[in-house]
N, C-alpha and C positions, 0 to 999 in steps of 0.2 A: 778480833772477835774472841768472847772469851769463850769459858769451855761448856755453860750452860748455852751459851748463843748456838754452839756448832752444833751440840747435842740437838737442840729444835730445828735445826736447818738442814740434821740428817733424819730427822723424826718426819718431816714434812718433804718429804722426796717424792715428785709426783709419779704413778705410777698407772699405766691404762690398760685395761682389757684388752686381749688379743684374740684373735679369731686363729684357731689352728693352724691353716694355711698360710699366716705369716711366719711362722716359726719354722718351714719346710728349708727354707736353706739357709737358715743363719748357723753359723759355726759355734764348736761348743766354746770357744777360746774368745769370742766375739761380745762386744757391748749386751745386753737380753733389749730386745725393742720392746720392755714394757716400760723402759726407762728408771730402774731401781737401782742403776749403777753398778750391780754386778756381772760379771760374767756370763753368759746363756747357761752353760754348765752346772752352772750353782744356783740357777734360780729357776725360767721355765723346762732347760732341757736338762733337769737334773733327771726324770724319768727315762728319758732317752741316754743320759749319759749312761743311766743303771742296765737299760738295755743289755748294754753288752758283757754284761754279770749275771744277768737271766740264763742260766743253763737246763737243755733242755737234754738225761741222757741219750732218748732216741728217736731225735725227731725228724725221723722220716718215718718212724712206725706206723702202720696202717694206711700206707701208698701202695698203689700196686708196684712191683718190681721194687722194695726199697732198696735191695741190696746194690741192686744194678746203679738206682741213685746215689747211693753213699761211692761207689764206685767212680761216678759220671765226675762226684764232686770232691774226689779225692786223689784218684788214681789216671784216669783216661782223660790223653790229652785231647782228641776231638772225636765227639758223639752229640747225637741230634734224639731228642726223643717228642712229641705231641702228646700235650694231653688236652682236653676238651673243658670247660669252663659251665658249673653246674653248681648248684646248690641256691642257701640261701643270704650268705653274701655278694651273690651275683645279681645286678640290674636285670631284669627282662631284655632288655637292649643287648647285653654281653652272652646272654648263656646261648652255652654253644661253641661259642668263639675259639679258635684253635690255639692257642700258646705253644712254640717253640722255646723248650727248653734246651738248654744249650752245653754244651762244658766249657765252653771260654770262647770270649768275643776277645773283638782287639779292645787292647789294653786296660784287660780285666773289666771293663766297663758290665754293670748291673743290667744293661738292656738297651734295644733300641726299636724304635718304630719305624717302619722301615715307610716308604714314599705308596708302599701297594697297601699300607695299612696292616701287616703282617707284624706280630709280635717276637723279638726275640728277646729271651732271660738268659744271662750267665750264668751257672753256678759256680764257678772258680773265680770270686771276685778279689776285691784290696782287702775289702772290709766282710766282716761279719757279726754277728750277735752269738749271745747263747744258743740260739735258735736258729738255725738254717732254716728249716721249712719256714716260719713266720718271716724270715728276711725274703725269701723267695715270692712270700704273699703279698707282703711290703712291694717288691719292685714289678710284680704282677699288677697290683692295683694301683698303683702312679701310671704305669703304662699305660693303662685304660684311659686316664685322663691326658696321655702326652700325642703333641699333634703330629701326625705322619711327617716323618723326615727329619724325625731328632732324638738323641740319646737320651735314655731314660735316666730323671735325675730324683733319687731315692733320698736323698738330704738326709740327715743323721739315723741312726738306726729305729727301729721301732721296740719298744717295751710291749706294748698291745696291739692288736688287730687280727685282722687274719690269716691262718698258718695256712698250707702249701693244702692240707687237708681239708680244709673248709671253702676251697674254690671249685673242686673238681669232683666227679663222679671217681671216686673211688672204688667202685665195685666193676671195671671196667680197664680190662688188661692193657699195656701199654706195648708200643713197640718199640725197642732199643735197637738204635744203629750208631756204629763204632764207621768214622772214617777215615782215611790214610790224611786227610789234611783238612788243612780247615776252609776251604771253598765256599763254604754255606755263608761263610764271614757276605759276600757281596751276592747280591741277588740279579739276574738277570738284566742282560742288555748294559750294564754298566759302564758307562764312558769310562778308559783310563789313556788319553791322551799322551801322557807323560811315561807309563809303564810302572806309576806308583804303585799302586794297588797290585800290581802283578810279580815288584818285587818283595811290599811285604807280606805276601802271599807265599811265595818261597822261601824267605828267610822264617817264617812264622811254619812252613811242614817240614825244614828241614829240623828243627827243635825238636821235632814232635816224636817221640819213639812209638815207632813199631808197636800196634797193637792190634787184638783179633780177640773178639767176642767169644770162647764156644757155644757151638751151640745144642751140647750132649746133656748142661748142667744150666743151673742159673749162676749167674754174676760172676764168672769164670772167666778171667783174661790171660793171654799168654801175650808175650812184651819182651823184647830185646832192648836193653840198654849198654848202650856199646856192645860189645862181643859177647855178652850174657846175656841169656834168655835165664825167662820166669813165670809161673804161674801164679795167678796173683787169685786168690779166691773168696770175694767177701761170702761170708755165712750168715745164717740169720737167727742162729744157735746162741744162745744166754751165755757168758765167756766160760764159768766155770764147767758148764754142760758140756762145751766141746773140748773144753784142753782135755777132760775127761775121756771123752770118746778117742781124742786124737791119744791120747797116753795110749791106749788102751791098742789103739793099731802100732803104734809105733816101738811097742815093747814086744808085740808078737811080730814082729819087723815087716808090717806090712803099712807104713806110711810115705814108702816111696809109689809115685805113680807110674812112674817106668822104668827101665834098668838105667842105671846111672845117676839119677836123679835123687834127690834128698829133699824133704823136708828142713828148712833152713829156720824157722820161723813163722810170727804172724804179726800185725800191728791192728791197735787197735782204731775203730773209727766210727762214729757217729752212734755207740753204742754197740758194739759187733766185732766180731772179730774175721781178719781176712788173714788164714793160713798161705806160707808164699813159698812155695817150690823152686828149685834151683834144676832147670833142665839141661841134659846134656848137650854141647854144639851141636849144628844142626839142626834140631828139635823144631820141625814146624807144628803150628796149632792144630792139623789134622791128626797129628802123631798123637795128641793127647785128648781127643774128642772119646775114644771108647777108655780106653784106662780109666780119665776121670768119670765119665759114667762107671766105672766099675767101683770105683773105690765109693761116689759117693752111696752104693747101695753096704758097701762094708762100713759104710760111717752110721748110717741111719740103723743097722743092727749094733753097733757099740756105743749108740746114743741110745737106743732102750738096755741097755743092760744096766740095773741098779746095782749090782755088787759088788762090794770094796774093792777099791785098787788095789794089786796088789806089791811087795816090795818093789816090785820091777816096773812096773807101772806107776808108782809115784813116785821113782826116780826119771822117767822119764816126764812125768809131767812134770817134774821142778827144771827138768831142761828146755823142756818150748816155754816155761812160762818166765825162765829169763830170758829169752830172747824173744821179749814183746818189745814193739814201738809204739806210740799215740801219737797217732796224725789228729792235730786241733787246726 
């Protein structure tokens, strides 16, 4: 064939219209079923492949409890929260509907429908986009369509749809609960014949470190890892706002919480910054329930104070601001 022959024979490559829901689980490395011979990646799931270049800096802004969700989805190995299903991307049929949001199902998996119809979401998944909340909405609204008794299967990421924000009553408090294990994994009456389920049920809480809500502040964890405990504290403070504030305690040497303890640091995450204390042995989460109420009222007066730092204060703030981390 010569070389005008191929050129018309790749000119004439047939190619069909697809209806969106066949695109759901083709891989992006895979043949495109529109039949154009390239890749998915490179031809319909190129917006999808962009997805996960879509960066969103804080998108869980404008959720009740964000901090505690940036927490859920960063730090805490098992916590269950509900939120209620509202708006006007919701069918008449759905709204209402309870969603269990999760911190991690077994094997990271995005969701499942359980046999009672009950929704479970992970937020500690394989995959993600620029957007948490939007992937959140993503495997919210596949669930909706998935039939009682099977894993929620979210097929490559999403560029568009709707975010975490746009399914739920927002104006309407949430309640966070921190568990010792992950139990919630299997729902009542569960046959385990075999003693499956029951031992990866122990291997999966012995993993899990020690952790405890307080409940004096918002989105305040204390957590022992190995022989070290810590306070772990997402803020909801703008970064340069609070190294500010934090400079500003920590120069008049009031940024330890208790005696013994130091301010180690903070990392960053989902747009926020979570300052992380280093507790003395010992140190249970009741030990630190009034302290951190106390300091967070010395934080919120050296978060209104506008006046230059001073030497000692912006040497201290060039110290916690090397020792930041970015949890992606």
């Amino acid at each position: 064939m010569g070389k005008k022959s191929r050129q018309r024979a790749k000119n004439t490559t047939t190619t069909v219209t697809l209806d969106p829901a066949d695109l759901v689980d083709v891989g992006p490395r895979e043949p495109c079923p529109c039949g154009s011979g390239k890749r998915f990646k490179q031809c319909h799931g190129k917006d999808r492949a962009q997805a996960a270049d879509t960066f969103v800096v804080r998108p869980f802004e404008g959720l009740p409890s964000e901090c505690d969700l940036i927490a859920f989805r960063e730090i805490v190995p098992s916590g269950t929260v509900q939120v209620e299903l509202a708006g006007q991307e919701i069918e008449a049929e759905h709204a209402g509907k309870v969603i269990n949001l999760v911190t991690l199902l077994p094997m990271a998996m995005p969701g499942v429908v359980r046999d009672d119809e009950t929704i479970w979401i992970g937020m500690q998944t394989h995959a993600s986009s620029g957007d948490p909340s939007r992937d959140l909405g993503h495997a919210i609204t596949t669930a909706l369509q998935t039939e009682p008794g099977h894993p929620v299967q979210v097929g490559d990421l999403m560029k568009d749809g709707p975010r975490l924000q746009d399914l739920i009553d927002t104006s309407k408090p949430i309640e966070i609960k921190v568990h010792e294990g992950f139990e919630y994994w299997v729902g009542e009456n569960v046959e385990d014949p075999t003693g499956e389920v029951a031992a990866g049920l122990e291997r999966a809480n012995a993993a899990a470190a020690p952790t405890v809500r307080l409940e004096s502040v918002e989105a305040a964890y204390w957590t022992q890892i190995g022989d070290r405990i810590y306070l772990r504290w997402v803020m909801p403070h703008t970064e340069d706002t609070l190294l500010d504030a934090l400079a500003r305690l920590h120069a008049a040497g009031g940024s330890a919480l208790i005696d013994g303890s130091r301010l180690i640091g903070s990392f960053r995450a989902l747009g926020v910054l979570a300052p992380v204390w280093e507790l003395p042995a010992g140190t249970e989460a009741t030990d630190v329930e009034k302290p951190a109420a106390d300091f967070a009222t010395a934080l919120e007066k050296a978060l209104a104070t506008d006046a230059p730092l001073s030497t000692e204060e912006r040497a201290a703030r060039a110290g916690l601001a090397s020792r930041q981390l970015t949890i992606r």
